[in-house]
C-alpha positions in Angstrom: 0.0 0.0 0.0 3.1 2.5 0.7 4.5 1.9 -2.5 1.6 2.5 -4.4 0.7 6.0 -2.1 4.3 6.8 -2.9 3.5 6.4 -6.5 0.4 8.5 -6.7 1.9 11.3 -4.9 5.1 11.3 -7.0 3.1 11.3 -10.0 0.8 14.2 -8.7 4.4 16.5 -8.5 5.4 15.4 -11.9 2.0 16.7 -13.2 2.3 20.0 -11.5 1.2 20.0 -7.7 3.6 21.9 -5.4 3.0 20.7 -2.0 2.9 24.1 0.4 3.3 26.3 -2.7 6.8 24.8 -3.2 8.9 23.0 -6.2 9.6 19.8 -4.3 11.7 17.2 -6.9 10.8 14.1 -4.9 9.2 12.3 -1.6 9.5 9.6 0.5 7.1 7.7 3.2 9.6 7.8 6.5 10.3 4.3 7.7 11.1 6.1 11.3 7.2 7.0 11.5 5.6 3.7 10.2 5.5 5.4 7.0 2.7 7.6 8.3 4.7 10.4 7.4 5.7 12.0 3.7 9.1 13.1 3.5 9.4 16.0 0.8 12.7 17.2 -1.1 13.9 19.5 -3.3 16.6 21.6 -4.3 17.4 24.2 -1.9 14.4 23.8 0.0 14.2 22.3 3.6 13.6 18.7 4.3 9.5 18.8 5.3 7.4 15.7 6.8 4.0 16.0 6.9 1.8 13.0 8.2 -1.1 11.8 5.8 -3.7 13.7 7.9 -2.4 16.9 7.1 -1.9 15.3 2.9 -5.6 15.6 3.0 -5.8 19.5 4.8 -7.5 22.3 2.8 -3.3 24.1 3.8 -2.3 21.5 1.6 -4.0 22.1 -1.4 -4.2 18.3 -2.3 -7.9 17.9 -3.0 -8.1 21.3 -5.0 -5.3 20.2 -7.1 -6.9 17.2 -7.8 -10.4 18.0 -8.6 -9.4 20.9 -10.8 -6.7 18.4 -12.8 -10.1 15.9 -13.0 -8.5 13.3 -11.4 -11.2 12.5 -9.0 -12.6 9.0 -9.4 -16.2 9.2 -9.6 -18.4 5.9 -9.3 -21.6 4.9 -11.0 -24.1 5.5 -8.2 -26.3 8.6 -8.9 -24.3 11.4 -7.7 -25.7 14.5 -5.6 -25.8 18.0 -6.9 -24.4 20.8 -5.5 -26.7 23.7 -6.0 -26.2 27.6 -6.1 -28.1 30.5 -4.6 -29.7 31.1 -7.7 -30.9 27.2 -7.9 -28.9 26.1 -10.8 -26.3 22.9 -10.7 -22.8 24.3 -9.6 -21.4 20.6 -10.3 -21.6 17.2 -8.4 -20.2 16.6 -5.4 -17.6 14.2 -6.2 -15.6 16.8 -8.0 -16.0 19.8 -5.1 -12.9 20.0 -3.4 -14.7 20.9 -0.5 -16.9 17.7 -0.2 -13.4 15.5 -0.6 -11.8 17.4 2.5 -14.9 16.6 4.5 -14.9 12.9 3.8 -11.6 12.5 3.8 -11.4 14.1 6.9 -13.7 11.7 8.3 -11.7 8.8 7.7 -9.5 7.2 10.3 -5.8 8.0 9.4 -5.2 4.4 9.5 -7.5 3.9 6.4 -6.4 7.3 4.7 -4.0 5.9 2.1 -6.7 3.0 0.6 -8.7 6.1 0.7 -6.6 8.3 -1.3 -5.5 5.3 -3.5 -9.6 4.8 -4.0 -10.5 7.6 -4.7 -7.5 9.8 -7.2 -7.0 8.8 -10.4 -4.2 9.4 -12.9 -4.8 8.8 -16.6 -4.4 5.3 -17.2 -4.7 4.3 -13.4 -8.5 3.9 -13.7 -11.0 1.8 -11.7 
């Protein structure tokens, strides 16, 4: 399961996310922390771990990177709507980065990287 987490969020930076607004090169999950923790590196930048409950923070930008890149895996059930003021459809829920940082801050951290691995999709990585 770390390997593939690993691999998602590798290939997230490669297509363009900068973790806390900066130009990291690579990660790593750290082995001193169960690999619970994400190790990011880059040139001239400062060593940062995160653990994968702040991955999934609105600070870190994760979900809003991924919804607006439309790499949001959405399932065949019928979806709900979120609606404006004004009535119309805004969009569906699965796709709001807002709804995703609710749910996903309702998982247990334990369960958070089947979660993310469930529910991000890269091109060619689809359910």
């Amino acid at each position: 399961m770390t390997e593939k987490l690993e691999e998602l969020l590798r290939e997230l930076i490669k297509r363009g996310r900068e973790p806390r607004g900066k130009k990291y090169s690579h990660l790593n999950c750290d082995p001193k922390r169960k690999h619970r923790h994400i190790m990011l590196v880059g040139d001239d930048i400062p060593v940062f771990s995160y653990s994968l409950r702040q991955l999934v923070s609105l600070e870190s930008g994760l979900w809003q990177f991924v919804c607006e890149n439309k790499m949001v895996y959405s399932s065949s059930f019928i979806e709900w709507q979120k609606w404006g003021t004004q009535g119309a459809v805004l969009g569906l829920l699965s796709t709001y980065h807002k709804y995703r940082l609710i749910e996903s801050a309702l998982i247990p951290e334990d369960q958070l990287a089947k979660f993310l691995l469930s529910n991000i999709v890269i091109e060619g990585n689809s359910k």
